[in-house]
C-alpha positions, 0 to 999 in steps of 0.5 A: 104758336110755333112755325115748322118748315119742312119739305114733303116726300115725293109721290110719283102719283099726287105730288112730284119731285118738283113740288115736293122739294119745296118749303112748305109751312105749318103753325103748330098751335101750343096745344099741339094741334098742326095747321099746314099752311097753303092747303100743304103745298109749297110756298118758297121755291128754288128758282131755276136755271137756264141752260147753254142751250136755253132751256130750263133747269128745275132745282129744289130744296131739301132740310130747311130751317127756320130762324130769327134774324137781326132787326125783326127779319126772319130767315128761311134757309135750305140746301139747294139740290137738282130737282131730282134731289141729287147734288147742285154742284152750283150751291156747294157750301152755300145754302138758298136764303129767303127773309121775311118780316111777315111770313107772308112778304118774302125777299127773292132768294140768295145763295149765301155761304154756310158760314154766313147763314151759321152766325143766325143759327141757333147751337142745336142746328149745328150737328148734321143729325140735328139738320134732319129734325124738324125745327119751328120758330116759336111766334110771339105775336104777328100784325097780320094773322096768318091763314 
């Protein structure tokens, strides 16, 4: 069994920026077969900001990837963006991070640096072409099953 982690592509009618750039998950079964995960919504959110005039600035993510971490965590990253998709000028050279031993318990994100999150990350995550494929990380076994 195999996790893939991706964000969708935005539809102005069912399913908008906002939501779109998110992290969703699937479990792809070794069959083949797919299975999103939350009825193919997201799961993992880039928290917000607030203003100088205090109101809320959405962000999003965009090219996640999954990977595994020392002592049995499970790291989740991905490019912080506005939620429109342009740059954040906030999270240049870093990335959001989210650990998990579970996939079902997550750590509130961080902002960790690119050269931090490199040390997880495995040769082919390397080249930018390689970012925009997807990525799974193949589970041997988990405690609680996922649904």
């Amino acid at each position: 069994m195999k996790i893939k982690v991706f964000t969708r592509e935005v539809n102005e009618n069912n399913y908008p920026e906002g939501l779109a750039r998110s992290v969703h998950f699937e479990v792809i079964s070794d069959d083949g077969s797919a299975a999103p995960l939350n009825r193919n919504y997201g799961i993992l959110f880039a928290k917000g900001a607030i203003s100088k005039d205090n109101t809320i600035i959405p962000k999003g993510v965009q090219n996640p990837l999954i990977f595994n971490m020392e002592d049995g965590w499970i790291g989740i990253t991905a490019e912080r963006v506005l939620e429109n998709g342009e740059v954040d000028k906030d999270a240049l050279n870093q990335k959001v991070l989210w650990k998990t031993k579970d996939l079902i318990h997550f750590e509130e994100e961080n902002l960790i640096s690119d050269d931090e999150i490199s040390k997880y990350l495995p040769k082919e995550y390397e080249s930018s072409d390689s970012i925009k494929k997807s990525f799974c990380l193949k589970i041997k076994y988990m405690q609680t099953p996922l649904k």
